[in-house]
Structure formats: structure tokens, C-alpha cells
N, C-alpha and C positions, 0 to 999 in steps of 0.2 A: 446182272450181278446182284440187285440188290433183294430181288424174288426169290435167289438160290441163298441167298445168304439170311432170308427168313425163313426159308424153306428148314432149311438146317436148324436156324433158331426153335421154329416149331416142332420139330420133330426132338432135340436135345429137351424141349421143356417135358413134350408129352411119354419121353423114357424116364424123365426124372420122376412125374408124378407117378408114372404106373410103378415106380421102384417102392416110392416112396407109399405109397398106398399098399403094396405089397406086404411092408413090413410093418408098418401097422395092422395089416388084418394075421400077420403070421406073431405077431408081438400077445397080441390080443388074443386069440387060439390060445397058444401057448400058460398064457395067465386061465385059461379057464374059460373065457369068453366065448360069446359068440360070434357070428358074424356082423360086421360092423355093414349100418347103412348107408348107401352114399351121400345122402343128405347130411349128416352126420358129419361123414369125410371132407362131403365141402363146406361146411361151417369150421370144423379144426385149418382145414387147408387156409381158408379165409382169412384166418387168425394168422395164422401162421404166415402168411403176403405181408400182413401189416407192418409185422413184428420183425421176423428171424428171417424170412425170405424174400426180402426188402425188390430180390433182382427178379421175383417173378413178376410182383404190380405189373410193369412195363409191357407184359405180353400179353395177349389176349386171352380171354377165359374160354374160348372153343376149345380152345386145344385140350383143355382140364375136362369140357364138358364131354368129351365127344372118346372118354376111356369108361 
């Protein structure tokens, strides 16, 4: 139970990131911009763990790395 229930966990985090990466590269376009580099992404995303998205620290960074 507890493998299906991170299984889930993993998977709910790695649809939130690729949403959320989405609309920053669609945000970003939009103003004019280019394409944003992942590196980039995971330094904003980094910040953003610290700060605003206090519930991701707890999960592992595979799951981020591996979109």
C-alpha cells in the first residue's frame, strides 16, 4: 500500500511540474520570449520549493529531473 500510495504521490508531483513548466514556457512565448532553459527552470522551480511550494521539498527531485 505504501509503494502505490507514492507511486501516486510521484506521479501527481511529476503532472504538477510538467503543468507548471508548461505555462511558464507558454507565459514566456507569449511576452515575446524565447525558450526558457531547463536549468533556468530548475533554479526558478528551486526557489519556488523553498518559498511558495513548501509541499514539494518532502518528494524527491527524480521525479522533477526525469520531465
Amino acid at each position: 500500500m505504501k509503494s502505490r500510495n507514492n507511486l501516486w504521490q510521484s506521479v501527481g508531483t511529476a503532472r504538477f511540474i510538467y503543468n507548471w513548466t508548461l505555462a511558464r514556457q507558454e507565459e514566456n512565448y507569449k511576452n515575446g520570449g524565447k525558450f526558457i532553459k531547463d536549468g533556468y527552470l530548475r533554479k526558478e522551480l528551486t526557489i519556488l520549493k523553498k518559498s511558495e511550494l513548501i509541499w514539494l521539498s518532502g518528494l524527491s527531485n527524480n521525479v522533477a529531473n526525469r520531465l
